[in-house]
C-alpha positions in Angstrom: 12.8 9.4 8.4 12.9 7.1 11.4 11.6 3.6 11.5 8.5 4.8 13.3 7.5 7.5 10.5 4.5 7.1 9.0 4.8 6.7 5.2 2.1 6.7 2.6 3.2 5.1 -0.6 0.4 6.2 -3.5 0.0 3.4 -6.0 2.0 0.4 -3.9 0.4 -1.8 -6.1 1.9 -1.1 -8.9 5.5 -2.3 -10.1 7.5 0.7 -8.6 5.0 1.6 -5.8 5.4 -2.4 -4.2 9.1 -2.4 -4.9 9.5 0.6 -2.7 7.2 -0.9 0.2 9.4 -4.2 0.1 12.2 -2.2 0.4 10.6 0.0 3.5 9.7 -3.3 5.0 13.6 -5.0 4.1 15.1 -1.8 5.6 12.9 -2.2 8.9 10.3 0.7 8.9 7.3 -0.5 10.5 4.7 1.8 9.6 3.7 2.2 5.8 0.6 3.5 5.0 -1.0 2.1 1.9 -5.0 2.1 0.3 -6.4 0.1 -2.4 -8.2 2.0 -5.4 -11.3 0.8 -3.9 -11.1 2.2 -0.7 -9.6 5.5 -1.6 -10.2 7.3 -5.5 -6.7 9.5 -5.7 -8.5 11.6 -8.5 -11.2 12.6 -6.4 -9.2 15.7 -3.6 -12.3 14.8 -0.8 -11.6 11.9 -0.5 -7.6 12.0 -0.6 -8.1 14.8 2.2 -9.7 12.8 4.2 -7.7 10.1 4.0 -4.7 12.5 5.1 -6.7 13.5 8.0 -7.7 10.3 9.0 -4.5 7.9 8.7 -1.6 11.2 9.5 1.6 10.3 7.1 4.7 12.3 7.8 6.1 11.0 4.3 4.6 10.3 1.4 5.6 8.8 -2.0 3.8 9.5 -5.3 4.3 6.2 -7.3 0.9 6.0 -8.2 0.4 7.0 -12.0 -1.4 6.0 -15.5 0.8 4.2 -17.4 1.4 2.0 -20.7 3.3 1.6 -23.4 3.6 3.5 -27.1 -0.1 2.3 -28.2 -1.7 3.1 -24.5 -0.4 6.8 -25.2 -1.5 7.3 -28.3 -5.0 5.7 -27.6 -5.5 7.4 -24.7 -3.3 11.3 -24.9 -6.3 12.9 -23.2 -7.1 10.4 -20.4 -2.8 10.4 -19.7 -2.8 14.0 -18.8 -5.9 14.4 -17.3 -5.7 11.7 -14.7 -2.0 12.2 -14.0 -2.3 16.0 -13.2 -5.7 15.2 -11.0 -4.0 12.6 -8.9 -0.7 14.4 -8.0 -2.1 17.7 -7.6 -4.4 16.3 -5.4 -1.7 14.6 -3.3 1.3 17.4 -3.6 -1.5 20.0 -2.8 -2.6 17.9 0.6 0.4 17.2 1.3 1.7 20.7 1.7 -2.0 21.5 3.6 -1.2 18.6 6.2 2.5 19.7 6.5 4.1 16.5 5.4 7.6 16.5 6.4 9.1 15.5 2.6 7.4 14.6 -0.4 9.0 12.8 -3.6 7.1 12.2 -6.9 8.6 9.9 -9.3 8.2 11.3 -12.8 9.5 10.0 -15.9 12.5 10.3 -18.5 10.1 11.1 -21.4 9.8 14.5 -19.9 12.9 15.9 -22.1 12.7 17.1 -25.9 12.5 14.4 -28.5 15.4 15.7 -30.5 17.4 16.1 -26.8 21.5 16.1 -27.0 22.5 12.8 -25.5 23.0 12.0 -22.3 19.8 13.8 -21.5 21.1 16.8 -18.7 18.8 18.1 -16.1 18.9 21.3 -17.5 17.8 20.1 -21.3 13.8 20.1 -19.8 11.8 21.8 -22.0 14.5 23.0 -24.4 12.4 21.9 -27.3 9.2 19.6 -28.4 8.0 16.4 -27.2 7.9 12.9 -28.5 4.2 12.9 -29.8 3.7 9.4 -29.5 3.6 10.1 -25.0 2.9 14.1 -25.0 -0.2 13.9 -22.6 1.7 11.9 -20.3 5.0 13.7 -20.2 3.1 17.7 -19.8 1.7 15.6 -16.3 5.1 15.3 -15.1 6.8 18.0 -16.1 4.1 20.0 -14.2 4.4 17.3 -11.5 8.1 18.2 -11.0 7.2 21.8 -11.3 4.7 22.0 -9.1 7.1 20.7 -6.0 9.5 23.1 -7.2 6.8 26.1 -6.9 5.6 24.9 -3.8 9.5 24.2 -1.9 9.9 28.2 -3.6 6.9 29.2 -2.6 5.8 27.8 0.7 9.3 26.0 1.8 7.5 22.5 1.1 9.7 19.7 1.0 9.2 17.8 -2.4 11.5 16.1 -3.9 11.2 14.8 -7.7 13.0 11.8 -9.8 12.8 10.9 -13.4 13.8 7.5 -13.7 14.9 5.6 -17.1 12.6 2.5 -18.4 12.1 0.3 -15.5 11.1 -3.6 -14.8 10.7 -5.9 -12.5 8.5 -8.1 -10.0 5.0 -6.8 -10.8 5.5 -5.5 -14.5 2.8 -6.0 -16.5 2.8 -8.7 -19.4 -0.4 -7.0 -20.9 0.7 -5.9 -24.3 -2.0 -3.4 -24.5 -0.2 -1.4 -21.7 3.3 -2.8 -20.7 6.5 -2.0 -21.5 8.8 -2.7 -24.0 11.4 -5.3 -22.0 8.2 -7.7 -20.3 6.6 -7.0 -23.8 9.7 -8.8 -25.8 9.8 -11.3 -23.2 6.1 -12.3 -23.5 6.4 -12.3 -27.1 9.5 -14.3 -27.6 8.9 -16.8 -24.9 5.1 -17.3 -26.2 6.5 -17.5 -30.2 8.5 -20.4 -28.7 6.2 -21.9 -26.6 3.6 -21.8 -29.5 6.1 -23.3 -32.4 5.9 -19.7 -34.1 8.4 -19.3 -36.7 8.5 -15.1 -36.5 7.6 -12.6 -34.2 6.9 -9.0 -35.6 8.2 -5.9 -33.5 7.0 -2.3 -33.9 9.6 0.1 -35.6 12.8 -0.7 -36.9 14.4 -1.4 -33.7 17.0 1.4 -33.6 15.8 3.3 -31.2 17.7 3.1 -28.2 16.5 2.5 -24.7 18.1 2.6 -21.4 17.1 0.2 -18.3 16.6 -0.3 -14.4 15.7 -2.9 -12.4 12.7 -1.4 -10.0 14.5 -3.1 -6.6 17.7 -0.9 -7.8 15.3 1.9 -8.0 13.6 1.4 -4.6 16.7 1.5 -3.1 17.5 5.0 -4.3 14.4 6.4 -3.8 14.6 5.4 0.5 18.3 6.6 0.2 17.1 10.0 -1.2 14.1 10.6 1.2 16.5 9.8 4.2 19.9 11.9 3.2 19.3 14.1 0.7 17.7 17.7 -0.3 17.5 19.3 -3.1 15.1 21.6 -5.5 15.5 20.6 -8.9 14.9 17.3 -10.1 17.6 14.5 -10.3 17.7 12.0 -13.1 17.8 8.1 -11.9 19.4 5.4 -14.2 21.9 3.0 -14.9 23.7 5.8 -17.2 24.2 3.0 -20.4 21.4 2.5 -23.4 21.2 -0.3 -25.9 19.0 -0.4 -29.3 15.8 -2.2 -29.1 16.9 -4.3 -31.7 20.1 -5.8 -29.5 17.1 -6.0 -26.4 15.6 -8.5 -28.4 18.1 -10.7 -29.4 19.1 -10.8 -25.8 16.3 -12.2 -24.9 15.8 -14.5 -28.2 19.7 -15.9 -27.2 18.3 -16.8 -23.0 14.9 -18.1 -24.2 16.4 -20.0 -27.4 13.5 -18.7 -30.1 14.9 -19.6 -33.3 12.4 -18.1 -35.3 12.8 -14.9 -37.5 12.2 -11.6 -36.0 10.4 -9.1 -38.3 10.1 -5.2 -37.9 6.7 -3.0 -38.9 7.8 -0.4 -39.9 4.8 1.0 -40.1 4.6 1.3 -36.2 6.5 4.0 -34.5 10.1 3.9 -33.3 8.9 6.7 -30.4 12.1 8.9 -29.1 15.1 7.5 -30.8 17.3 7.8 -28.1 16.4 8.0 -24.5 19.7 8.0 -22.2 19.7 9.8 -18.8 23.1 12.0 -17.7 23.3 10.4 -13.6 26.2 12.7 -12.6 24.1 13.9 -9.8 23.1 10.7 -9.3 26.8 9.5 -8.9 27.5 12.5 -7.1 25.0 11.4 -4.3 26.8 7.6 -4.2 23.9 6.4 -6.0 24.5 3.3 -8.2 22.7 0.3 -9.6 23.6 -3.3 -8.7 22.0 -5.4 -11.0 23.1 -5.8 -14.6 20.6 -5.8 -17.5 21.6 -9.2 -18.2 20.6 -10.4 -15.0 17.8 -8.5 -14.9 16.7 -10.1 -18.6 17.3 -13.5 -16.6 15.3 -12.9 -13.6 12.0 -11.3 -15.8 11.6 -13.8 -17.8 11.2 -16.5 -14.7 9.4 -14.2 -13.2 7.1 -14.7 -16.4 7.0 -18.5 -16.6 5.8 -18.4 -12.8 3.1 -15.7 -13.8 1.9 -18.0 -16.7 2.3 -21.2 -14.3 -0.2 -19.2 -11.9 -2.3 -17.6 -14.5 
């Protein structure tokens, strides 16, 4: 890429999508090519076609997606796969047709076997079942990834794929319906406080083990890959070190000072008990995070008391 390319960014509303178009912006490329939902439906190939032909990317970035947390999945298992395989088919398939010059598509690290040896290697994928609680959603990116591997075999296409570890940051969603399980401690916590609660109850038992990126650590990876680096097979993107859900939360209960109790349903799923990404061919591409979970934690929940001063 040059700082003249033209690069679509699918979904750069999201968390991950806008972190990646701050980061084109910070590194100086002038010319990213973005759409609201309103103006262009990604599950609909017409009119992604025509926006291909109309606005001529040479690079494109999938980090559009349906996403949400353990309840969204299991709410919505049908709605997960079906949307996710319609939009990046439709964009991988176009993007081939139009000859884009390299693809990546961000998938997920819920794409390996629920009973996977840990750290999760590349080569574990489909080595057994998946977690149940996000099946829908993890078939969509395993045939995600699979479909740019086909096509590079195939037709030569240049798609690249990630599966990144649990991310955050600016833009995560505080919804508890559908976000994720860092902002959803920190809204919790910080709200039990605000509110004079004395408990907060969290699904599972909090064993379950999770490991965590900040999104502008991502981004940064993600323009470094599209402007060095080939390769076929996926690559795994993390920080490389996990903690238990339960030790999450009472990092966050020490920064935000809740001194109630925390209680554990454990009538609610735990999901995958353990979730850590292998990143040697990460490190072996000089890829490394800078910011530490701890700052991270820091930095999210002021990011939330601004949202709620906003809101």
């Amino acid at each position: 890429m040059n700082y003249n390319s033209r690069i679509y960014i699918a979904g750069h509303r999201g968390m991950v999508g806008s972190a990646i178009k701050r980061e084109l912006k910070r590194k100086g490329y002038n010319t990213v090519l973005t759409a609201e939902r309103s103006e262009l439906n990604l599950l609909n190939y017409e009119q992604v076609n025509e926006f291909f032909t109309l606005m001529k990317p040479e690079y494109v970035i999938i980090a559009a997606a349906k996403v949400g947390g353990i309840q969204a999945n299991i709410d919505n298992p049908g709605s997960f796969l079906y949307e996710n395989l319609q939009l990046q088919n439709n964009i991988i398939h176009l993007s081939y047709l139009h000859k884009i010059k390299k693809l990546c598509f961000l998938g997920s690290s819920c794409i390996y076997p629920n009973e996977t040896p840990q750290p999760m290697k590349e080569e574990y994928l489909m080595s057994g079942k998946l977690e149940p609680t996000n099946e829908g959603y993890a078939i969509a990116k395993i045939a995600g990834l699979k479909l740019c591997e086909n096509y590079n075999k195939q037709y030569g296409f240049n798609a690249i794929s990630v599966m990144p570890c649990n991310l955050y940051g600016l833009n995560d969603s505080f919804d508890l319906n559908h976000c994720h399980v860092l902002s959803a401690l920190i809204k919790k916590f910080y709200d039990a406080k605000e509110d004079g609660d004395s408990e907060v109850t969290l699904w599972g038992s909090g064993i379950a083990r999770r490991e965590f990126l900040n999104v502008d650590d991502f981004s940064s990876m993600i323009i470094k890959l599209m402007e060095k680096h080939e390769f076929q097979d996926f690559i795994n993107i993390g920080s490389g070190v996990d903690i238990s859900i339960k030790d999450l939360a009472e990092k966050i209960v020490n920064v935000i000072n809740f001194e109630g109790k925390i209680l554990w349903d454990l009538s609610k799923p735990d999901g995958m008990l353990k979730k850590c990404l292998d990143i040697s061919k990460m490190k072996s591409l000089k890829l490394a995070p800078k910011i530490s979970l701890d700052d991270g934690i820091n930095s999210m929940i002021e990011y939330y008391i601004k949202s709620k001063a906003v809101s």
